[in-house]
N, C-alpha and C positions, 0 to 999 in steps of 0.2 A: 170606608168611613175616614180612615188619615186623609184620604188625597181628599175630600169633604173639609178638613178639619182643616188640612192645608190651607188648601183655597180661601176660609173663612179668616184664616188669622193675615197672611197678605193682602185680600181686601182689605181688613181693620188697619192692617199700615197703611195702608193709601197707593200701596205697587200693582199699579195697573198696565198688568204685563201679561204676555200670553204664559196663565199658569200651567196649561195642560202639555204647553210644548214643554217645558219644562221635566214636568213630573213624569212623563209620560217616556220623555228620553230618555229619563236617569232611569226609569223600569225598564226600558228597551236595549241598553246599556251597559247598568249601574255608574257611569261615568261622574265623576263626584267635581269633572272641569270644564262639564259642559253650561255654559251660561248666555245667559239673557241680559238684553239693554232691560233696564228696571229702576222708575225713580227711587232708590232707597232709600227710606229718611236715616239722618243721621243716627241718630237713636239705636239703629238699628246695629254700626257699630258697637256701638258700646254707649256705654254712660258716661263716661266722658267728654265725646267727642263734639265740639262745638256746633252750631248750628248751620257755617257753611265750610267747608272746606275753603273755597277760595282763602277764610282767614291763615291757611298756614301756607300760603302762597305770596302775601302780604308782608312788605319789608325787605329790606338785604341784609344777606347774611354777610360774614366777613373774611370766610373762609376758602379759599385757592383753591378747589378740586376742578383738574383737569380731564378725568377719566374716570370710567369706574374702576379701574386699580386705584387710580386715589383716595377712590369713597371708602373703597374698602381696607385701605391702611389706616386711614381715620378712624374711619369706624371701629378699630380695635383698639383704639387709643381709649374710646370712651369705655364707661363701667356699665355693664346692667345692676338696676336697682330697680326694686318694688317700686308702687306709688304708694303704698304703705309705711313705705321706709324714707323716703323723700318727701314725699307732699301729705304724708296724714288721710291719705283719701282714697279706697278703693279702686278709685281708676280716674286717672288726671292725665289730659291728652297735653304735652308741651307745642307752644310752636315751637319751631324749627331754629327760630333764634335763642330759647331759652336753653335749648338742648344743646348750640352750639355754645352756650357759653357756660354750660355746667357740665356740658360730658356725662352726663347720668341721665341715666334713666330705665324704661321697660323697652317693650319689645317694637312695640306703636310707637313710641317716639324715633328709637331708632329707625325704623322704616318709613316715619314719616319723613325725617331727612333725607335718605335716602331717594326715595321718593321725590323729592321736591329739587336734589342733586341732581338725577337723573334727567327727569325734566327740562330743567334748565340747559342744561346739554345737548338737546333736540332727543332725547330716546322716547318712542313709544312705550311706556312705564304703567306699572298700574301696581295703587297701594292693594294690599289685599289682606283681610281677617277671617279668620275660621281657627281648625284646628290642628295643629302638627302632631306625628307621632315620632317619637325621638329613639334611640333605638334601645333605649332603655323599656321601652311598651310603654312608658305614661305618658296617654295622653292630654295636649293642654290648649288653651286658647293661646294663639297665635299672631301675630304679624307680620306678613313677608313684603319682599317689590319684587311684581317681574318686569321684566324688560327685554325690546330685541335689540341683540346686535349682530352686524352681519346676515340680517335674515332668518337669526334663529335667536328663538325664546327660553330667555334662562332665568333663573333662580336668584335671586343675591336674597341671603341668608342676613340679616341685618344687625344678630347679635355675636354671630359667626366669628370670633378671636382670632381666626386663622385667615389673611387676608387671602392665599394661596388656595382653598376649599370654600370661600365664602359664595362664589358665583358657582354655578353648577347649572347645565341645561337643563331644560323644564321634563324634558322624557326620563332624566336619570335618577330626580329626586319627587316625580310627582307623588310616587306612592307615598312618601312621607309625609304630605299636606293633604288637609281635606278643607278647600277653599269655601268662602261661603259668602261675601260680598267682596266687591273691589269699585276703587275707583281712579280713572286711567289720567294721563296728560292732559287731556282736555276737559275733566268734573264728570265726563258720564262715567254715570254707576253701572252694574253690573251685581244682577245674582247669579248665583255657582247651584250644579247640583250636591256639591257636598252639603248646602241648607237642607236641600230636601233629605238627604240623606239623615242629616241629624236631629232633623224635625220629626220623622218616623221612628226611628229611635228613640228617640222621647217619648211618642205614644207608647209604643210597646214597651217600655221598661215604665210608663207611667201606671199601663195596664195590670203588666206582672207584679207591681208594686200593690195594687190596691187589691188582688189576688192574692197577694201573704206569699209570692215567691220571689221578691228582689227584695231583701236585707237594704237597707242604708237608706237616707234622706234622699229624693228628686231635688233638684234645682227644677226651679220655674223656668219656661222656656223665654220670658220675659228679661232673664238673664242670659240671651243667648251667648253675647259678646261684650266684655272680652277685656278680660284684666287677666293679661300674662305674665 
């Protein structure tokens, strides 16, 4: 019945994708980083997020990064803050220029700069939103970039203070992400089995909820992503 409920709520997006290789691999698996080409509409990040990405491709920035060691001394320069706290707004996606000239922001912003850094550099890069567990155990919605260099795919950590731990390869840190869309240098999108993952999750604690055995409010799945 999930993998039923699945399939019905991605037809209603419009991601006409092979679902069952999908769901079928993450059961065969549990693999929460295996994914599929899939038009994702924007929405689907989050509520903020414009209707084409190219928009934060658009413009030059004004900033000197040579490397991703550069990105990421930068990037520690800037502050994370709410959208709450900055823009009055549950979830407010910045371009990349507005970011470079405020230094503030959440978690999306930062990775979207990064992201668009990268890029520019020739990397194979992909923005990506889901969920991180931090080792404190609370889990939260997220925003990372991976990226390869030298043939292997790593991690840069976008809010990461510590320019020396910010990049991390993708084998060392994947456990602590559970990715759920992305989208790469070139605008193709990409769903992750950490969606399916968390989409079953939802049925089942939707289920136990209305059973009198899960305590506390559901979030709509409607609000899958993603104000970190």
């Amino acid at each position: 019945m999930a993998i039923a409920k699945l399939r019905t709520l991605i037809t209603r997006r419009g991601l006409v994708i092979p679902v069952s290789r999908l769901v079928f691999r993450y059961y065969d698996e549990r693999d929460d980083w295996y994914s599929v080409d899939a038009p994702v509409p924007e929405e689907f990040y989050g509520s903020g997020c414009p209707k084409d990405f190219q928009w934060f491709l658009d413009g030059t920035l004004e900033t000197a990064i040579a490397s991703p060691e550069d990105l990421c001394q930068w990037l520690a320069t800037c502050s994370y803050t709410r959208d709450a706290d900055l823009f009055q707004s549950p979830d407010f996606w910045q371009h990349p220029r507005t970011f470079e000239q405020l230094r503030r922001g959440d978690c999306e912003d930062h990775a979207l700069f990064a992201w668009r850094i990268l890029r520019g550099l020739g990397y194979s890069t992909e923005f990506v939103v889901g969920f991180d567990r931090p080792d404190d155990g609370q889990v939260g919605r997220h925003a990372w970039v991976l990226f390869t260099i030298d043939g292997r795919r790593v991690l840069l950590e976008p809010v990461c203070k510590d320019p020396t731990v910010a990049i991390r390869p993708l084998e060392e840190v994947r456990a602590g992400y559970v990715p759920h869309a992305s989208v790469d240098e070139g605008l193709r999108r990409r769903l992750y089995g950490g969606y399916v993952r968390w989409y079953l999750d939802w049925e089942h604690r939707k289920k136990a909820k209305l059973a009198g055995l899960a305590p506390g409010p559901m979030k709509s799945r409607d609000t899958l992503l993603h104000q970190c």
